[in-house]
FITORDREN-341072 format. One record per residue (C-alpha): y, x negated, z; residue in three letters. Coordinates in steps of 0.25 Angstrom, whole numbers, padded with zeros to 4 digits, always signed. Layout:
<sites>
YXZALA ...
</sites>
This chain:
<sites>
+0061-0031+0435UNK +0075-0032+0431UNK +0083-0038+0442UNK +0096-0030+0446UNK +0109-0034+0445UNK +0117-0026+0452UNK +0132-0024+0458UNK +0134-0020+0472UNK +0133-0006+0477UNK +0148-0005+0482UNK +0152-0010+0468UNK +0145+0002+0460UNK +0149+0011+0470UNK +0163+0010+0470UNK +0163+0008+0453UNK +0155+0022+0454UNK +0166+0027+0462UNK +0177+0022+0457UNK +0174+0026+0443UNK +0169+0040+0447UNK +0183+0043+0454UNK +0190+0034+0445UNK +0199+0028+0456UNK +0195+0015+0466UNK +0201+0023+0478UNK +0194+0036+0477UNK +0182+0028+0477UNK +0185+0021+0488UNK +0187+0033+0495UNK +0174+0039+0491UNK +0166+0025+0496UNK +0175+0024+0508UNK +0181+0011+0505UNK +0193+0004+0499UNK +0200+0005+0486UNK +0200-0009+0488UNK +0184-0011+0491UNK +0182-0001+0478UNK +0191-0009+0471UNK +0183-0024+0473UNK +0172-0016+0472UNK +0172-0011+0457UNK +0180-0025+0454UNK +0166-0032+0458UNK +0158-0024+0451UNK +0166-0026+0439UNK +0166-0041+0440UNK +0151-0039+0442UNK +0149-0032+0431UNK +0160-0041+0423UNK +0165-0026+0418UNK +0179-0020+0420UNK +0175-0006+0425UNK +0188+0002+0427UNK +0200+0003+0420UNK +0211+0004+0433UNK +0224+0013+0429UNK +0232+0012+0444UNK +0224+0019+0453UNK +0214+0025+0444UNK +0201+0018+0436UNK +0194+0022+0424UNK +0180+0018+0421UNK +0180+0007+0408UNK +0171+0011+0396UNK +0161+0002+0402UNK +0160+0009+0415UNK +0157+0021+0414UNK +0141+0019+0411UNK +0141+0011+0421UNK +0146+0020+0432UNK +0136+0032+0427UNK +0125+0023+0429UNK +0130+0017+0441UNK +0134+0032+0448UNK +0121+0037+0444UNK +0114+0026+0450UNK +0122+0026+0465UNK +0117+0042+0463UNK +0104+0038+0463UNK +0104+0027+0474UNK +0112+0038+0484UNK +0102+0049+0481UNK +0090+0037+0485UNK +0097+0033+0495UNK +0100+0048+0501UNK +0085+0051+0499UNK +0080+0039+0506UNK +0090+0042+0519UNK +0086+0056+0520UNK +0072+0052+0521UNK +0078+0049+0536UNK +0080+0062+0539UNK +0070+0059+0553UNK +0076+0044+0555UNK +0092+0047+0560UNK +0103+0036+0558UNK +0106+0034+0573UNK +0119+0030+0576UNK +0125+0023+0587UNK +0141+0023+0587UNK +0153+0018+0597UNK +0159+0032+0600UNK +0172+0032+0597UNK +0168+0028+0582UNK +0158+0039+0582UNK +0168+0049+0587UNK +0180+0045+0578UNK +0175+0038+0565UNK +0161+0038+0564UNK +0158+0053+0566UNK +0168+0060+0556UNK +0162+0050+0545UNK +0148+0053+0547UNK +0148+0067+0538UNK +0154+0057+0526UNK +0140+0048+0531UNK +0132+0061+0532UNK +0137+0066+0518UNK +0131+0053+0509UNK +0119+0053+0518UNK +0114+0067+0523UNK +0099+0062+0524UNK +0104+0053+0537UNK +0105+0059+0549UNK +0114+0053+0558UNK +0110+0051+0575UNK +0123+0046+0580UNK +0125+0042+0595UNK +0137+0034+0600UNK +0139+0024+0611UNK +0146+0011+0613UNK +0136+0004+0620UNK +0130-0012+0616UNK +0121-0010+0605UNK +0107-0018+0601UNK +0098-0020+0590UNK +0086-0012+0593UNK +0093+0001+0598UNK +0092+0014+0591UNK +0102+0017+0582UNK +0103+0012+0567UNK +0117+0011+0566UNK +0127+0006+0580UNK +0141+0006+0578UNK +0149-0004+0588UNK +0162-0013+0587UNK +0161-0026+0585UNK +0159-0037+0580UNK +0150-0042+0592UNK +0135-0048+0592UNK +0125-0037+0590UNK +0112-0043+0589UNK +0101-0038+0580UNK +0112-0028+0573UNK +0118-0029+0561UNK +0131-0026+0562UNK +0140-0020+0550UNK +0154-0019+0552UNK +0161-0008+0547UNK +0173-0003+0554UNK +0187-0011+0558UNK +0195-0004+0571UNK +0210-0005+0573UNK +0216-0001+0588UNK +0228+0006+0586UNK +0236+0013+0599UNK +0232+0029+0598UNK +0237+0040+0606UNK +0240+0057+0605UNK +0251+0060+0595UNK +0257+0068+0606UNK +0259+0055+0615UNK +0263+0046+0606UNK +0274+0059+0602UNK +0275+0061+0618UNK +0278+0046+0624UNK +0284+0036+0614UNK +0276+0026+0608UNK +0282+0022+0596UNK +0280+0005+0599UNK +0266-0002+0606UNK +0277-0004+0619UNK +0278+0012+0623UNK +0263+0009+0626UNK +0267+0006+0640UNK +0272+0021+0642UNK +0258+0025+0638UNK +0245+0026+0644UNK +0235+0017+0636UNK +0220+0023+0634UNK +0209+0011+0636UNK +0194+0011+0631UNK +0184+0003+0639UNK +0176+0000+0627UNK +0188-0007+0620UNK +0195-0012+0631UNK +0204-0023+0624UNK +0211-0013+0612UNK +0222-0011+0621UNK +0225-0025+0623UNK +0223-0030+0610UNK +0233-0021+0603UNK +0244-0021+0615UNK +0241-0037+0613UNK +0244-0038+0598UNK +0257-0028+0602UNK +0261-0039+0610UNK +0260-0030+0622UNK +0249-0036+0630UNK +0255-0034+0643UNK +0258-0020+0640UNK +0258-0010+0651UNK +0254+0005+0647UNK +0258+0017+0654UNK +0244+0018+0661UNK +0229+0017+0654UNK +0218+0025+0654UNK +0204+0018+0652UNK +0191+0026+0645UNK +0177+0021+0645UNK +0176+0026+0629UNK +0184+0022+0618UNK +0185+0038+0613UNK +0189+0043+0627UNK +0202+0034+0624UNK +0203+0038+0611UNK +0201+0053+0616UNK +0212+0050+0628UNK +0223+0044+0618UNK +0220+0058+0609UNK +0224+0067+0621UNK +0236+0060+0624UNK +0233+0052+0636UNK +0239+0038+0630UNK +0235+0029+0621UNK +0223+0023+0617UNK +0217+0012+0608UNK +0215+0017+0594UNK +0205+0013+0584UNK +0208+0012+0569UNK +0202+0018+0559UNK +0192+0025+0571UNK +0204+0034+0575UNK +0209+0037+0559UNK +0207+0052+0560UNK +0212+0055+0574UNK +0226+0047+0570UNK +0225+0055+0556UNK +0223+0068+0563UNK +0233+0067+0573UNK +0223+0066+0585UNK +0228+0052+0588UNK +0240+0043+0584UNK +0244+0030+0583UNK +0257+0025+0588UNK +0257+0011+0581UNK +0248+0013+0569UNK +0252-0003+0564UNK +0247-0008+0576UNK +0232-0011+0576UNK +0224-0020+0580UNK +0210-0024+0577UNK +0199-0020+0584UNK +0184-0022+0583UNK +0175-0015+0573UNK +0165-0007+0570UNK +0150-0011+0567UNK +0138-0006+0562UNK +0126-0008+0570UNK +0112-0007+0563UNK +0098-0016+0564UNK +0095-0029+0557UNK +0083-0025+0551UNK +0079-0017+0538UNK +0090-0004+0539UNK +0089+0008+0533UNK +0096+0016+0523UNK +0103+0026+0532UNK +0109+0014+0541UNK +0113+0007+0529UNK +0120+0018+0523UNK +0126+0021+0537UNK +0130+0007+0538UNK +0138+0007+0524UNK +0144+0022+0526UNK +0149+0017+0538UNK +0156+0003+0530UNK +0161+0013+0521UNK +0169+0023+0532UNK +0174+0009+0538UNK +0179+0003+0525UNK +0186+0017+0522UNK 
</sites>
C-alpha cells in the first residue's frame, strides 16, 4: 500500500481558501482566523511542497500556473471529506452533544455563535445546560466550558479563549456623571461578582489605585447579574473582553477607559480522556476557531 505523504489539514485549507477568494484576508475571515495564521499557513505548505504557490500583488494573490491543478484536486478532495464527515455526524441524530457552560459565556458569546456551529454541522444536535459549578471526569456532558487553567483531573483540557477586564457601564451614566480618568471611580458605585471576586482589585491595582474608595458597591452572586446591573445604569462593573464585544458595539454597554485592560483568566474546553467522537472533535476545533477570530 502506498504510504501517504501528506501536508496538514489547516495548510490545505487555508491555500483552498485563499486561492478560491484570492486574498489571505477573506480567507481568514471565512476560517475564522488571522490574516496572519492564513499567511504561515500557505507559507508552510509552500515550503513543504518546495513550490511557490501565489503570485502576491499588495493585497491581492493570484494562483501560479503550477497551482491551479493542485487546488482543484485539493477543493475537491476537502468536499468529499466534509460531505463524510457531515454523514458520519448525522448518524447521531439520537446521541445529542451535551454541553455544559459558565453562563455568562453562554448568554454573551457562546449562544450567538452556535447558529454559525449549527450551519457546518446540522446533523448534531446541540443539549446545552449552563452552570458554574467544579466539574469532574466521569460527569455527563461531552463538552464543559470553565476558566482556568487549574487541575482538572481525568479531563483534557483545550484552551481556546483569552479574557481582558475592562471598566463597563450604561452610556447614559458615563454621559450623566463624569468619568473621563480611573480616579472619578470614587464618585461611582462599583458593581462586584462573587464568582470573580479579585477583578476589581486587580485592575484598580495596576491603575495604581489600590486604596481607591468608590462611591458605594453593590455585590451579586453571578457574574451576568453585574453585567446585567452595570447595563441599566446602576454603576459600573467589571467587563470582560472579547465576551462583551457586541454589547460595547451595540451601544448596550460602554467602556470608559478602552486602553486600560488587564488580563484575566481563560477559557477552556472540557471533554474526556478517552477515544472522542466526531461531534466533540468538531465542536472542540469550532470553537478554537471563534476564539482565534
Amino acid at each position: 500500500m502506498l504510504m501517504r505523504r501528506l501536508p496538514s489539514l489547516n495548510a490545505l485549507r487555508s491555500f483552498e481558501a485563499a486561492a478560491r477568494l484570492g486574498s489571505f484576508t477573506d480567507a481568514a475571515r471565512e476560517l475564522y482566523v488571522t490574516q496572519g495564521a492564513v499567511s504561515r499557513a500557505v507559507a508552510g505548505l509552500e515550503a513543504w511542497l518546495g513550490v511557490v504557490l501565489f503570485a502576491r500583488e499588495g493585497k491581492k494573490v493570484t494562483l501560479t500556473p503550477a497551482a491551479r491543478a493542485y487546488r482543484e484536486e485539493i477543493a475537491a478532495a476537502l468536499d468529499r471529506m466534509a460531505i463524510a464527515t457531515a454523514r458520519l455526524l448525522e448518524q447521531r441524530t439520537g446521541q445529542p452533544l451535551r454541553l455544559d457552560a459558565l453562563p455568562t459565556l453562554a448568554m454573551r458569546w457562546l449562544i450567538p455563535r452556535l447558529p454559525r456551529f449549527q450551519a457546518r454541522w446540522p446533523g448534531v444536535e446541540v443539549h446545552l445546560s449552563t452552570s458554574d459549578r467544579k466539574v469532574m471526569a466521569g460527569e455527563p456532558f461531552d463538552v464543559a466550558i470553565r476558566r482556568g487553567p487549574q487541575k482538572w483531573p481525568g479531563l483534557k483540557a483545550v484552551r481556546f479563549l483569552d479574557e481582558r477586564a475592562t471598566p463597563v457601564c450604561a452610556p447614559a451614566l458615563a454621559s450623566r456623571k463624569k468619568l473621563s480618568k480611573p480616579e472619578d471611580l470614587s464618585q461611582h458605585t462599583l458593581l462586584h461578582a462573587d464568582p470573580r471576586p479579585e477583578e476589581w482589585q486587580s485592575w484598580l491595582s495596576a491603575q495604581g489605585l489600590s486604596k481607591l474608595k468608590p462611591l458605594a458597591s453593590l455585590r451579586f452572586d453571578h457574574f451576568y447579574l453585574a453585567l446585567q446591573a452595570a447595563q441599566d445604569g446602576l454603576g459600573v462593573a467589571m467587563g470582560p473582553l472579547p465576551i462583551i464585544d457586541e454589547d460595547l458595539a451595540a451601544g448596550r454597554l460602554v467602556a470608559p477607559f478602552p486602553t486600560r485592560v488587564v488580563a484575566a483568566r481563560s477559557y477552556y474546553a472540557l471533554t474526556a480522556r478517552r477515544a472522542s467522537t466526531p461531534a466533540v472533535e468538531a465542536f472542540v476545533d469550532w470553537l478554537c476557531e471563534e476564539g482565534a477570530a
